[in-house]
C-alpha positions as MATLAB code, in Angstrom:
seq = 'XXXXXXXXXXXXXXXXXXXXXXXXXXXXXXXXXXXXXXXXXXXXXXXXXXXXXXXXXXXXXXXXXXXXXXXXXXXXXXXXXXXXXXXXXXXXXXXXXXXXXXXXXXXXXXXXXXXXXXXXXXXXXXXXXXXXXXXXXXXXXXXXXXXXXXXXXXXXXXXXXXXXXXXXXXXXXXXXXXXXX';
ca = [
       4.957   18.050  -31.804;
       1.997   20.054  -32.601;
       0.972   19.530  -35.368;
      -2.613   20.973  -35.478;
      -2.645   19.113  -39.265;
      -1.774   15.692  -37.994;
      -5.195   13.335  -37.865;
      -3.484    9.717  -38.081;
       0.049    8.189  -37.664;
       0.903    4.660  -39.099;
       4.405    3.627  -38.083;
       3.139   -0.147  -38.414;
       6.058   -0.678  -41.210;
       8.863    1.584  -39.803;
      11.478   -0.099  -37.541;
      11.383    2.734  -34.837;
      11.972    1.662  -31.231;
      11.437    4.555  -29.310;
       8.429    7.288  -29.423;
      10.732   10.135  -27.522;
       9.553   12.410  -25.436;
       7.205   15.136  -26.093;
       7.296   13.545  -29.982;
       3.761   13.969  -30.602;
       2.700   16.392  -27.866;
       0.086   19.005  -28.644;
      -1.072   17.168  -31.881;
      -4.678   18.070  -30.987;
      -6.381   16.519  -33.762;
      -4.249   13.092  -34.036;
      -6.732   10.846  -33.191;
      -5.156    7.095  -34.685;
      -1.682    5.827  -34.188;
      -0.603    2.091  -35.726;
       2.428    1.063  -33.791;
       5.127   -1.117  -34.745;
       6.367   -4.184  -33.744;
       9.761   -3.060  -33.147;
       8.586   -0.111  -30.061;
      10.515   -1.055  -27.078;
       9.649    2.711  -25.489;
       6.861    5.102  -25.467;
       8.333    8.207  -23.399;
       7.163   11.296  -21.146;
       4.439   12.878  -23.331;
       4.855   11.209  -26.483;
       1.099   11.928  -27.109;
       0.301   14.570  -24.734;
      -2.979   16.568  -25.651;
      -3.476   14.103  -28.612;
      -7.193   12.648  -28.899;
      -6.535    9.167  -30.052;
      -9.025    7.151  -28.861;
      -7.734    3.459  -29.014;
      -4.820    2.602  -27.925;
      -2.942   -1.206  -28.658;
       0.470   -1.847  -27.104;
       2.580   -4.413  -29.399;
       3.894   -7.791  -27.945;
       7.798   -5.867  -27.976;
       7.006   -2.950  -25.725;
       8.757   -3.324  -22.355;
       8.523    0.962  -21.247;
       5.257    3.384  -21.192;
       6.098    6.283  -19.139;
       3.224    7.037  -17.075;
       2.599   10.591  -18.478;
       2.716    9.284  -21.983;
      -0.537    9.856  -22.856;
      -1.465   12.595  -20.024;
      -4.557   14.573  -21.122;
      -5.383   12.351  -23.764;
      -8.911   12.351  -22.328;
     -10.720   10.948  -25.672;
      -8.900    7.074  -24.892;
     -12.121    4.916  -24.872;
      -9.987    1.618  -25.358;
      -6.553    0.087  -23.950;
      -5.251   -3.391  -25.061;
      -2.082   -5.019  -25.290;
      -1.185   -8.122  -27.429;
      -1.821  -11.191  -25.683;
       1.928  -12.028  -25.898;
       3.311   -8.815  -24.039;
       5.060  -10.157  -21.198;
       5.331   -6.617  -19.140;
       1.765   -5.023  -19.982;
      -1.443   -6.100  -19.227;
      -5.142   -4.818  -19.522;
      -8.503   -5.403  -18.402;
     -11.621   -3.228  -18.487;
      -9.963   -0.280  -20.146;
      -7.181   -0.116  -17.279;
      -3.366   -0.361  -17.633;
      -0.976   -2.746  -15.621;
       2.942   -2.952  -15.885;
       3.209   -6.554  -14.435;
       7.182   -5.466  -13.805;
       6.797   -2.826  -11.607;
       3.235   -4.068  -10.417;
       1.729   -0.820  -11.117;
      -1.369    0.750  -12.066;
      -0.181    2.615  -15.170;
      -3.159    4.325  -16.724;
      -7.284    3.953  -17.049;
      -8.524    4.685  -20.484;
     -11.053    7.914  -19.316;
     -13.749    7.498  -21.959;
     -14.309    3.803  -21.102;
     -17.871    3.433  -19.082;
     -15.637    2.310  -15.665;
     -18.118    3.306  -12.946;
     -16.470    1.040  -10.085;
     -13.573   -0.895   -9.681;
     -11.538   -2.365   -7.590;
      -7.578   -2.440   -7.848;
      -5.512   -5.166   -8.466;
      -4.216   -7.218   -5.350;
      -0.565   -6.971   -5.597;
      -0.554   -3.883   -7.386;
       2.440   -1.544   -5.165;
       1.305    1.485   -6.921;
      -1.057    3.750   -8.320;
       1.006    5.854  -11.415;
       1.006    9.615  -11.182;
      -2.427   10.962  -13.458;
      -3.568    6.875  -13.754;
      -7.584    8.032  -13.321;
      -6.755   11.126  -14.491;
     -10.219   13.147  -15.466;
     -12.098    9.293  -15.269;
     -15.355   11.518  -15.425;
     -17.182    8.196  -15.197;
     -15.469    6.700  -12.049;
     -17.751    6.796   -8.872;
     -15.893    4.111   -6.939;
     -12.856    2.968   -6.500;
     -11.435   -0.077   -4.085;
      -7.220   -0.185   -2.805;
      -6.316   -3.187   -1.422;
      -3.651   -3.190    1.133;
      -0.820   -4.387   -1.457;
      -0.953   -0.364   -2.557;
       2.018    1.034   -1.114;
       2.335    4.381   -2.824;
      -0.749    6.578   -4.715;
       1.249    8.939   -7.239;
       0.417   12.594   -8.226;
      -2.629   13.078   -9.066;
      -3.444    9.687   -9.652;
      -6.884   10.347   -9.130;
      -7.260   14.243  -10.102;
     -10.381   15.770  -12.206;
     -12.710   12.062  -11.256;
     -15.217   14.544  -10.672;
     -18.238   12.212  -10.381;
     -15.654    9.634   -7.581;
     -18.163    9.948   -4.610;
     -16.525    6.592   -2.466;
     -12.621    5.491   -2.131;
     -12.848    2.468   -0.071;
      -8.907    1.937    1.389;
      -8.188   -1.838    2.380;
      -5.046   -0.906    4.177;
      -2.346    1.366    5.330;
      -0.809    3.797    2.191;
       2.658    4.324    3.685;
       3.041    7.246    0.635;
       0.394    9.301   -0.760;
       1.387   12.668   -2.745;
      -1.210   15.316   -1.458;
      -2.882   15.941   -4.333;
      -3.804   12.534   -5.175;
      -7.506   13.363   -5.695;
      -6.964   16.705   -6.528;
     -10.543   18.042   -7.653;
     -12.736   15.320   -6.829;
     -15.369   17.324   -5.737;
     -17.524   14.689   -5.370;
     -15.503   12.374   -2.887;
     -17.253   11.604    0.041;
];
């Protein structure tokens, strides 16, 4: 953890199976990480602050905590091997097919409108987070719970278009969207 010296991180030939939390937190220039095929767990701010811009989940990891990444703005691109059973991704956006939740959006990536998932039961806590890009955004009535600040610092999200009922929805789920209409 912060590391100001750190620029790139290959653990593609380690056997490691858990990034713990806070592990690479504040390591402000670390912009590459290579996982390996053993990671079963990324954890709370394992790359908090970082500026890694692509990000590919291996076929073996079954655990991202939502916050794992949190203000690691510079993500342009999000993919997971085609043979990951739990993770999924699609237009730069993050989906943990186990829980059915939105996980995370990759900010950088040019997503200007989108709609969620049907089925998806939740939006994660910071998922949009500081999606600069994001003007739209469509919840279909499978969304059962929007997280903390799942939407916070969209600053250009001018339209939320709600298909449903949210039974749960933290009060500072759009937290600075100055935009929203």
């Amino acid at each position: 953890a912060n590391c100001t010296a750190l620029c790139s991180l290959s653990l593609k030939h380690t056997n490691i199976i858990t990034i713990e939390d806070s592990a690479f937190m504040g390591c402000k220039r670390l912009h590459y990480v290579d996982f390996p095929e053993t990671l079963l767990t990324i954890e709370t701010s394992a790359f908090e602050g970082c500026q890694i811009e692509e990000v590919h989940i291996p076929s073996s990891v079954k655990s991202i905590d939502e916050y794992a990444f949190f203000l690691n703005n510079t993500i342009k691109n999000l993919s997971v091997h085609e043979d990951n059973k739990v993770f999924q991704t699609g237009n730069g956006v993050l989906y943990d097919n186990a829980t059915h939740t939105l996980k995370m959006v990759a900010p950088r990536y040019h997503l200007t409108d989108y709609t969620v998932k049907e089925g998806t039961l939740n939006i994660g806590g910071e998922a949009f987070y500081g999606c600069e890009n994001l003007l739209s955004v469509e919840i279909p009535s499978s969304v059962n719970y929007i997280e903390m600040n799942a939407f916070g610092e969209c600053s250009n999200l001018v339209k939320v278009k709600i298909k449903g009922n949210i039974p749960w929805m933290t009060e500072n789920s759009f937290e600075n969207c100055k935009a929203l209409q």
